[in-house]
N, C-alpha and C positions, 0 to 999 in steps of 0.2 A: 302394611307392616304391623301395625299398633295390633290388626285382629289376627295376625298369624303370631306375635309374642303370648298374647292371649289364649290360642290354640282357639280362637271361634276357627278357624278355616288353618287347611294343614299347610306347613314349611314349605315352599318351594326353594327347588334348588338353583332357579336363573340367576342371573348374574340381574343386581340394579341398574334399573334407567337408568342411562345418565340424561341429568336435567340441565338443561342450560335458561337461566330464568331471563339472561341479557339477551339472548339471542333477539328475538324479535325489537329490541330498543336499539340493537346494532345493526338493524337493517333499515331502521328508521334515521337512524345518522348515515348510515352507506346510502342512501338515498334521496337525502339532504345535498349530500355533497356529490350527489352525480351530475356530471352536463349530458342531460339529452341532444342527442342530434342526428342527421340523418342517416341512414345507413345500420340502423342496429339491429343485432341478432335478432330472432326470434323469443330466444330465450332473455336477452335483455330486458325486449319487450314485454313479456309475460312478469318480467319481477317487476317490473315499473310498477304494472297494473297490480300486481297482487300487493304490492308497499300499499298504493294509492287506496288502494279501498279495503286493506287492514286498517289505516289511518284515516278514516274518509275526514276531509279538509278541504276548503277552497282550493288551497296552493297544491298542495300533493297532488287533486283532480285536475288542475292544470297541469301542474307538470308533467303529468301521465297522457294528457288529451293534446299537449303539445307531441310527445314522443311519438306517439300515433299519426299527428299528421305531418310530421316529419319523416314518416316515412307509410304515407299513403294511404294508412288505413281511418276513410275520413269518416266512416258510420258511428264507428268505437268513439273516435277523437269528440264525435257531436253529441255522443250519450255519456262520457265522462262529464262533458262540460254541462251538459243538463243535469246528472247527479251534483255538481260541483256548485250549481245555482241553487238546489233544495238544502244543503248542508250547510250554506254560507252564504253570506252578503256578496251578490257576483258583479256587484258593479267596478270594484276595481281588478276582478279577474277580466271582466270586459274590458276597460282600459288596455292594458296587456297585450292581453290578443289582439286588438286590434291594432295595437302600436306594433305586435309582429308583425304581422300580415301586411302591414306595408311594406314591410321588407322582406319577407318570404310566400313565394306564390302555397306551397303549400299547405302553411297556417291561410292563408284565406280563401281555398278550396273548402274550407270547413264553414260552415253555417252559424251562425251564435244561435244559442235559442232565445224563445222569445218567452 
């Protein structure tokens, strides 16, 4: 804008972005406060994952590698959790998982890494 008031570069006529600067902070709270569980969309599962490693964090990578092996896909769910061990302290995401896994066969279809 600043160079087309200037006339460095000529006027256009489109209409302005619209910007939204919250948006991304507002997915990061819709994503806080989601429960994962089994059975979810395709497309559920795609925002989990795209929150989790816009945010990459211990908790968010779990939450994201839980979503995943809640519903099956246990490759993603074991390379979440090994990005989730290089970004953060994973011993008490270990705890966790393993406290699931006792109570759900398909958190413990998934591997810990080592």
């Amino acid at each position: 804008v600043r160079m087309e008031i200037t006339r460095v570069i000529p006027m256009t006529k489109a209409e302005p972005t619209q910007l939204h600067v919250l948006t991304q902070l507002q997915e990061r709270i819709a994503f806080m406060r989601y429960d994962v569980k089994e059975n979810m969309t395709p497309r559920d599962l795609a925002w989990v994952q795209s929150v989790a490693l816009a945010y990459p964090g211990g908790g968010g990578l779990y939450k994201a590698a839980k979503a995943l092996a809640l519903n099956g896909d246990v490759k993603a769910a074991e390379m979440l959790l090994t990005k989730a061990c290089k970004v953060d302290d994973c011993r008490l995401i270990e705890v966790v998982w393993k406290q699931d896994a006792e109570v759900t066969p398909r958190i413990a279809a998934v591997r810990w890494p080592n």
